[in-house]
N, CA, C and O of each residue as an XYZ file, in Angstrom:
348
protein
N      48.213    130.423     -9.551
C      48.022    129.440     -8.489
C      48.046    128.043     -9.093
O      48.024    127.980    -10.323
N      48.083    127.057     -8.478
C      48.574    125.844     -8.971
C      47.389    124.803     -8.952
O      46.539    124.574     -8.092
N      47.544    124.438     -9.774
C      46.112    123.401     -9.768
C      46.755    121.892     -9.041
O      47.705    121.147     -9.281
N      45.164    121.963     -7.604
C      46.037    120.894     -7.060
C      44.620    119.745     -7.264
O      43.521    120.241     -7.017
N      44.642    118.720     -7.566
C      43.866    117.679     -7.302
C      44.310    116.026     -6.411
O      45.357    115.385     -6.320
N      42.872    115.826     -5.869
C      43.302    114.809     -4.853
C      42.410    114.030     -5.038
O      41.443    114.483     -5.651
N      42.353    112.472     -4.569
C      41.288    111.850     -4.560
C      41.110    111.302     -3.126
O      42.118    111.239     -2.422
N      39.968    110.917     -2.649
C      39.998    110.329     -1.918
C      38.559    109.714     -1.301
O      37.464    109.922     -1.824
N      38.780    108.903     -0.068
C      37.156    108.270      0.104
C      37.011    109.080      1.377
O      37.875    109.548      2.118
N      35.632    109.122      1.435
C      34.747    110.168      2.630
C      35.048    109.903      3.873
O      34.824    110.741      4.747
N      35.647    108.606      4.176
C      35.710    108.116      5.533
C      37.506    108.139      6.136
O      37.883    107.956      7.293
N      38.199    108.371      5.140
C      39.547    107.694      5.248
C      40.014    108.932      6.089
O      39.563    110.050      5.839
N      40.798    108.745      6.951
C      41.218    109.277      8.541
C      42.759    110.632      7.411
O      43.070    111.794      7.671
N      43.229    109.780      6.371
C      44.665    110.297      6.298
C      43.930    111.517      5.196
O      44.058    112.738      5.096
N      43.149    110.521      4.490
C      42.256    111.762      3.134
C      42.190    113.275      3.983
O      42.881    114.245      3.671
N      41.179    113.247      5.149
C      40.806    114.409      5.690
C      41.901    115.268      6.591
O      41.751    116.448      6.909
N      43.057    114.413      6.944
C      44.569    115.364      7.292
C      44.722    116.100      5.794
O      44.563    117.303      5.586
N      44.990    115.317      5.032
C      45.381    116.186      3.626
C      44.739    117.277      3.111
O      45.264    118.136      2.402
N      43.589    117.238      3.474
C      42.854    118.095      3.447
C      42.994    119.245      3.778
O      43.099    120.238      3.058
N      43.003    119.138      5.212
C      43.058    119.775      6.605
C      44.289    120.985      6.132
O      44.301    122.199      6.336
N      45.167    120.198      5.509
C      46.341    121.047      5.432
C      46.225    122.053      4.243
O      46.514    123.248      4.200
N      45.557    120.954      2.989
C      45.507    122.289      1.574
C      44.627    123.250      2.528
O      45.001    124.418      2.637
N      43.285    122.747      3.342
C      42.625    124.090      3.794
C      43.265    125.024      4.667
O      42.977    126.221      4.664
N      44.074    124.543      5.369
C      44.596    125.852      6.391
C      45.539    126.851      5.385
O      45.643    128.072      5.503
N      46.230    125.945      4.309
C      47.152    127.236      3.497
C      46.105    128.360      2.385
O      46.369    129.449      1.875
N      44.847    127.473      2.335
C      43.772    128.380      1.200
C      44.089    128.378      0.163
O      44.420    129.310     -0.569
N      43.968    126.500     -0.142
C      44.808    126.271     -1.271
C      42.646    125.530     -1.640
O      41.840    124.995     -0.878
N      42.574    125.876     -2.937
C      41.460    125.539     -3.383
C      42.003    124.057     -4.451
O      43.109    124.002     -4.990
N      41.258    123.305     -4.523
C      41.565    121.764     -5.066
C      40.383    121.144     -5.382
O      39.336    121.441     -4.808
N      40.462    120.187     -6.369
C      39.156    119.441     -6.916
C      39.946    118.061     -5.596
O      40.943    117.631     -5.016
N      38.827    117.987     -5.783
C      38.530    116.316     -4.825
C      37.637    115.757     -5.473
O      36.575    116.349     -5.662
N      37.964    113.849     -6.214
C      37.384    113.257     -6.398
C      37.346    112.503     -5.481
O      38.405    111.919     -5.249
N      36.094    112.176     -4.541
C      35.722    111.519     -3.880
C      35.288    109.464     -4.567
O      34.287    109.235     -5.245
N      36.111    108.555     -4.230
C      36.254    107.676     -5.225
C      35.719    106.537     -4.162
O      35.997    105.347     -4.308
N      35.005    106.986     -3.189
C      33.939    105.574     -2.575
C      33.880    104.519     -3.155
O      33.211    104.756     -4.161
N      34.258    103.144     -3.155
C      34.180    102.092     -3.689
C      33.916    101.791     -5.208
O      33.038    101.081     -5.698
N      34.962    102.559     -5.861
C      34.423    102.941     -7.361
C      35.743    102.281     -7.929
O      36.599    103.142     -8.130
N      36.132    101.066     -8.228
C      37.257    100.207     -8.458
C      37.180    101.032     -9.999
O      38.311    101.509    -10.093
N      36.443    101.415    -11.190
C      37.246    101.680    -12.064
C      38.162    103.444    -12.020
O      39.030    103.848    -12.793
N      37.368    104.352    -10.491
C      37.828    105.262    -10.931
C      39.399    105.203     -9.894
O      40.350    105.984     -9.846
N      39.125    103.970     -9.190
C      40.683    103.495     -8.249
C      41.787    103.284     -9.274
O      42.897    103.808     -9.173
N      41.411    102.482    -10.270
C      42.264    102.344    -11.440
C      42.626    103.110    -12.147
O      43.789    102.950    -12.518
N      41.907    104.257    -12.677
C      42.604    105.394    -13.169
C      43.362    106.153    -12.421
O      44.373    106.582    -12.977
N      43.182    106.459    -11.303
C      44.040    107.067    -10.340
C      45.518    106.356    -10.391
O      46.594    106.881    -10.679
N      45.199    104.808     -9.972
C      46.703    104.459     -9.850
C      47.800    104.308    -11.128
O      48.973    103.941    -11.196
N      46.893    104.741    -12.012
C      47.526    104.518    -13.538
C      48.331    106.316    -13.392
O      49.441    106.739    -13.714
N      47.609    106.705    -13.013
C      48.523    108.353    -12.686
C      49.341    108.566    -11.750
O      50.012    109.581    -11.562
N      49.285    107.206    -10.884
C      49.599    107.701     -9.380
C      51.137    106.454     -9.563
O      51.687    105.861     -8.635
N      51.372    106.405    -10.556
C      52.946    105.106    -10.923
C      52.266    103.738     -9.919
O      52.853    103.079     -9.061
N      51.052    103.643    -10.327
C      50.800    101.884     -9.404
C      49.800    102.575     -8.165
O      48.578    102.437     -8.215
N      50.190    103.008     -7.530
C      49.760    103.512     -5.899
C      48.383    103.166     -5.691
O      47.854    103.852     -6.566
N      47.815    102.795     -5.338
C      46.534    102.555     -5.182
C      45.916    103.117     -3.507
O      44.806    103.606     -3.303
N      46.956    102.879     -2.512
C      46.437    103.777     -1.158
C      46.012    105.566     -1.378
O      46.645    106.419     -1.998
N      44.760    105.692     -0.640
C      44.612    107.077     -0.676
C      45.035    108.235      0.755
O      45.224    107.894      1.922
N      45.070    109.072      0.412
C      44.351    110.155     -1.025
C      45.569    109.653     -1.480
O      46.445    108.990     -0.926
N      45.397    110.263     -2.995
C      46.912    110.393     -3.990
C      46.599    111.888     -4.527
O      45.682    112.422     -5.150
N      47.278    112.108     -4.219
C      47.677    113.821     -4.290
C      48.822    114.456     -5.860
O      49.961    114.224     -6.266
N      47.684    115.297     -6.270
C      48.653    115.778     -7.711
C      48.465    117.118     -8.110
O      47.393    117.523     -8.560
N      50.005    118.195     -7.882
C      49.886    119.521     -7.980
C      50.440    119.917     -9.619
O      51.503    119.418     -9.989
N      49.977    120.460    -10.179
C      50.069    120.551    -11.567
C      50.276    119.523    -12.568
O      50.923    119.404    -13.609
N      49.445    118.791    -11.830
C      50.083    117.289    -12.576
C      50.625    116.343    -12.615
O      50.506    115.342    -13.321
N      51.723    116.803    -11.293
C      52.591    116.010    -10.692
C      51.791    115.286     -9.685
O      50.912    115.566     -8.869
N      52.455    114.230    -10.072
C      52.150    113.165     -8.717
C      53.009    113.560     -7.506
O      54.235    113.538     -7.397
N      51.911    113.988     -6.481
C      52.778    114.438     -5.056
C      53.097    112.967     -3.953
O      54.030    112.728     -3.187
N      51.996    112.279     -4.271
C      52.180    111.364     -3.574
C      50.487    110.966     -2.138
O      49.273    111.156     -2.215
N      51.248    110.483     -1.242
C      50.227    110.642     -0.046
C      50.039    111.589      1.026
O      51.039    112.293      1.164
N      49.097    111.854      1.840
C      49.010    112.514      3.592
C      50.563    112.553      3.771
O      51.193    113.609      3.828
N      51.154    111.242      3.860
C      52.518    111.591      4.474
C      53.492    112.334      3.839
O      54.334    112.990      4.452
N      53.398    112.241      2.345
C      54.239    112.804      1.160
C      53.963    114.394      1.236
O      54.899    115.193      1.208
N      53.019    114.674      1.305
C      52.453    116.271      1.691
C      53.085    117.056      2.641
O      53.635    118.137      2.432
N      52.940    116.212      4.145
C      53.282    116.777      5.085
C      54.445    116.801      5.005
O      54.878    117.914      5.301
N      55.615    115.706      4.593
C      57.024    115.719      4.476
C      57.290    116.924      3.679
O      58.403    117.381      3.941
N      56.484    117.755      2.577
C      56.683    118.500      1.932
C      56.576    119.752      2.379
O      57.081    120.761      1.886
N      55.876    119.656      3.364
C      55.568    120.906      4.204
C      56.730    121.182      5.069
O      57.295    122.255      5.286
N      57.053    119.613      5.665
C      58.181    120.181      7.150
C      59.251    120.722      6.310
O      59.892    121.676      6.753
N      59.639    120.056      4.713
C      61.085    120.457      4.189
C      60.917    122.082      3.577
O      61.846    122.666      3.020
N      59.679    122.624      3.776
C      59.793    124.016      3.505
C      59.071    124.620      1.935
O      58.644    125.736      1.637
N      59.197    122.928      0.892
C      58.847    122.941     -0.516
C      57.540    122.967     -0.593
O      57.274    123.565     -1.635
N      56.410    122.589      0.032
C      55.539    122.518     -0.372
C      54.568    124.432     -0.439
O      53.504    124.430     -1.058
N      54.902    125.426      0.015
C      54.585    126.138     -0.376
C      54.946    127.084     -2.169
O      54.167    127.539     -3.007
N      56.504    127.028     -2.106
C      56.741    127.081     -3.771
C      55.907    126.036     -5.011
O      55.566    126.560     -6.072
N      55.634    124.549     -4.753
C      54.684    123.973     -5.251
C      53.501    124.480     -6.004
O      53.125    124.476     -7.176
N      52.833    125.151     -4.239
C      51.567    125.618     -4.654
C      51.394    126.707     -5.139
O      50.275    127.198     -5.290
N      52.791    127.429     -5.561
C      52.450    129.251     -5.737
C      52.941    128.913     -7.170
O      53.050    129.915     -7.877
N      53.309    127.567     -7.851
C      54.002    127.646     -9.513
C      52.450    127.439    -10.366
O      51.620    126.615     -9.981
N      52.288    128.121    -11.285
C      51.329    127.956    -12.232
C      51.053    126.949    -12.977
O      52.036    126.530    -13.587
N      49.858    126.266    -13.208
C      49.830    124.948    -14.173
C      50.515    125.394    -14.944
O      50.825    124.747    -15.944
């Protein structure tokens, strides 16, 4: 199974779609929850090529991107092979 990690803040409307979605496939994921924490925003976007909007989403490592980057991944059919490749 694929190690997926995400970050995001407790309140953000797009964080909890992204969510929504690893949970309906029963995809298990670390979530750093990064509430007003500017140095752990900065490490993120240092992984995330700049990005600083959340969540930022990363499946084995890869930078997936955002909520919208996910779901685009879903409608094109890829995002289940993603989650079934092994770290």
């Amino acid at each position: 199974m694929a190690t997926v990690e995400i970050y995001t803040w407790s309140a953000c409307p797009f964080c909890l779609r992204a969510k929504q979605l690893l949970n309906r496939k029963g995809v298990s994921f670390t979530e750093y929850v990064i509430d007003g924490d500017e140095a752990a925003r900065q490490a993120m976007a240092q992984r995330a090529n700049g990005r600083r909007s959340l969540p930022q989403i990363f499946i084995n490592n890869q930078h997936i991107g955002g909520c919208d980057d996910l779901y685009a991944l879903e409608a094109q059919g890829k995002l289940d092979s993603l989650l079934q490749s092994a770290a």
